[in-house]
C-alpha positions, 0 to 999 in steps of 0.5 A: 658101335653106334645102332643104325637108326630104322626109318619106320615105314609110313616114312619110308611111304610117304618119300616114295609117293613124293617121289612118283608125283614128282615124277608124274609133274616132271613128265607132264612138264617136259611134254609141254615143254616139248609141245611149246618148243615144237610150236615155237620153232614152226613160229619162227620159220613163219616169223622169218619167212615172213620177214624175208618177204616183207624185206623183198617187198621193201626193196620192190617198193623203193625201185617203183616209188623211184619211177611211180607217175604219182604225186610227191605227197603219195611217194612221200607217205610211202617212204614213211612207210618204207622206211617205218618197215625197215626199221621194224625188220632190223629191230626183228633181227635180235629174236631170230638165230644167228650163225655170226660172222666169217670169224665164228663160221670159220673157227666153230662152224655153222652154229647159231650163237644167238640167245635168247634168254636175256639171263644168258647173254647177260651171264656172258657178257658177265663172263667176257667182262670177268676175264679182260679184268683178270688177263690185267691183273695178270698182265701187270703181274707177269710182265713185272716178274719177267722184268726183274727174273727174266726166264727165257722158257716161260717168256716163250709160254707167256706170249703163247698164253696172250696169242690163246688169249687174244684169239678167245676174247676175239671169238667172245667179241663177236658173239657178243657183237650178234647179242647186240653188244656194241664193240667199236671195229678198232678194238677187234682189229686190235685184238687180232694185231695183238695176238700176231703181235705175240706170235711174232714176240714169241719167234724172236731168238732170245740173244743176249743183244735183245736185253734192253729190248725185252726189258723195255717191253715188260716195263711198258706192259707193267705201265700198260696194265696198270692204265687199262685196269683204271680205265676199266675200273672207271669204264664199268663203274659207268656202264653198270650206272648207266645200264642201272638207269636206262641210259644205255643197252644192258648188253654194253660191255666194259671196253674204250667205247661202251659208255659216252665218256664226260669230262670229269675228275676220273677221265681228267686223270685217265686220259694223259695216262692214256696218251703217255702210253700211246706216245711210249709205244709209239717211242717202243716201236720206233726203237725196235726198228732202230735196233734191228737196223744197228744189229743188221742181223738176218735172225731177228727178221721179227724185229722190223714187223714188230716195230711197225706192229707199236707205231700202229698201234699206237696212232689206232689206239690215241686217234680213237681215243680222242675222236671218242672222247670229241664225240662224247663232249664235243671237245667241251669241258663241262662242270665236274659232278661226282660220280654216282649223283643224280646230276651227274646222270640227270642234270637239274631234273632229277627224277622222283622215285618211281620214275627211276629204274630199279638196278638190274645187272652189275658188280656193285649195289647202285645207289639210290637215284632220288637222293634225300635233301641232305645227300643232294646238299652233300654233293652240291657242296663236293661240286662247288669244292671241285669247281674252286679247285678247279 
């Protein structure tokens, strides 16, 4: 049996005294801490009422300079200022608590659900993309199992997974929404039609005349997934270059409209795959409705509410697409430039080193922003190459 090693005392002194200074420190820290958070929530309360004031006083003014018996000069010096405060005090909105909107306030109550440590809102925001990625690989997986081992039991459990999962990434979308992400208002109505989607899927009878019906929907949900992970590959690669370089807020989150789209190699492929997949769940919809009408059986009541529930998801989803993507380019085909190259981000001033940002948030290490002679060469001659295939 092996001999316990003593610790000699002047050891066993020496930790103890580390010890109590640490302790001593870590007191000392936390009444501090305490003293600056209780000077900070009086601060805030000032800020705030402070605000509210100023906001009164911005509506006041806009009602006297409307009826002032003053010259046009002075009421339009003072829409410059009116209008100077009121773009201050939206900026101010970000550093106050928020409790969020009706959907926050119904589902956890009456809670701030602002941070305000960037870190934090960048770790969600992290987190809400980690999981949208994750539900597509296992949309693509689950969806391809059923359609050649359909299991009836684990069919019911799947659409009740994709009803929780839908609810949770709605909430996650609104608190994303008071920490300054931007999320279209399409995309969350589109969540919540999803998630009744799938309670109405889920309280559909599993009839052996419903067959061709299910295989269909695990076929276009294999097809659906695998377009929605392309698109958010090429979505996040944008959103963590652009954040890296300034050009959007680093609270953007991967989704259809988190970065401007351009007209180049990726989005020429992602585009007719997203259209085809507008057009076959506008075709799914349609074929549901028919069916329900050559059955005309009473039991399956869901199949018509289904039906309507694809044709307008399908019109949604292709119209925001395409108004996004005339927005983003005007309806215009620009040059193609690779991907990751300074033009493709600056155009011909690519900026000098220490003009670039340094990268903050992101998957994947960028890469650097003013490139050598060579590396400039090596993507004007990709881009000619394009161009000629073009």
């Amino acid at each position: 049996m092996a001999t316990e090693v003593k610790i000699p005392e002047n050891i066993f002194d020496s930790e103890l005294q580390k010890l109590e200074a640490l302790q001593a420190e870590t007191e000392e820290a936390i009444n501090k801490y305490k003293r600056i958070l209780k000077e900070f929530n009086e601060v805030q309360e000032n800020v705030e009422k402070k605000t509210l004031e100023q906001n009164k006083q911005i509506t006041t003014m806009r009602k006297i300079s409307r009826r002032a018996s003053v010259s046009q000069e002075k009421k339009s010096a003072a829409a410059k200022v009116i209008a100077q405060s009121q773009a201050e005090s939206q900026s101010y909105k970000s550093l106050f608590p928020s409790k969020g909107n009706f959907p926050i306030r119904l589902l956890i109550g009456n809670c701030n659900v602002r941070m305000l440590k960037p870190a934090d809102r960048q770790e969600y925001k992290l987190d809400y993309n980690r999981m949208c990625r994750s539900h597509s690989f296992l949309f693509i997986l689950i969806n391809a199992l059923f359609f050649f081992f359909p299991i009836t039991f684990l069919d019911t459990l799947w659409c009740v997974y994709n009803v929780y999962f839908y609810v949770t990434i709605t909430l996650r979308e609104h608190i994303l929404l008071s920490n300054g992400s931007h999320i279209r208002t399409w995309w969350i109505i589109h969540h919540y039609i999803c998630m009744f989607l799938f309670f109405l899927i889920a309280l559909t009878p599993k009839s052996d005349s419903l067959a061709s019906f299910r295989h269909y929907v695990y076929l276009l949900g294999v097809y659906e997934g695998v377009v929605n992970y392309y698109q958010s590959t090429y979505q996040r690669n944008r959103v963590y270059a652009l954040t890296s370089l300034n050009k959007i807020d680093d609270m953007e989150v991967v989704n259809h409209d988190s970065a401007p789209i351009h007209y180049n190699l990726s989005i020429t492929r992602i585009l007719p795959l997203l259209i085809l997949g507008y057009i076959l769940q506008f075709a799914q919809g349609t074929y549901t409705i028919y069916l329900y009408i050559q059955l005309r059986n009473s039991t399956l009541w869901t199949l018509p509410l289904i039906g309507l529930i694809l044709i307008s998801l399908a019109i949604g989803n292709f119209s925001t697409a395409i108004i996004k993507f005339c927005k983003s380019e005007g309806g215009k085909k620009i040059d193609y430039i690779p991907e990751w190259s300074p033009q493709f981000f600056y155009g011909s001033n690519v900026p000098s080193a220490e003009e670039t940002p340094s990268p903050t948030n992101g998957d994947q290490p960028l890469p650097s922003a003013s490139p050598t002679t060579e590396s400039v060469r090596r993507f004007d001659k990709v881009t000619k190459k394009a161009k000629k295939a073009g």
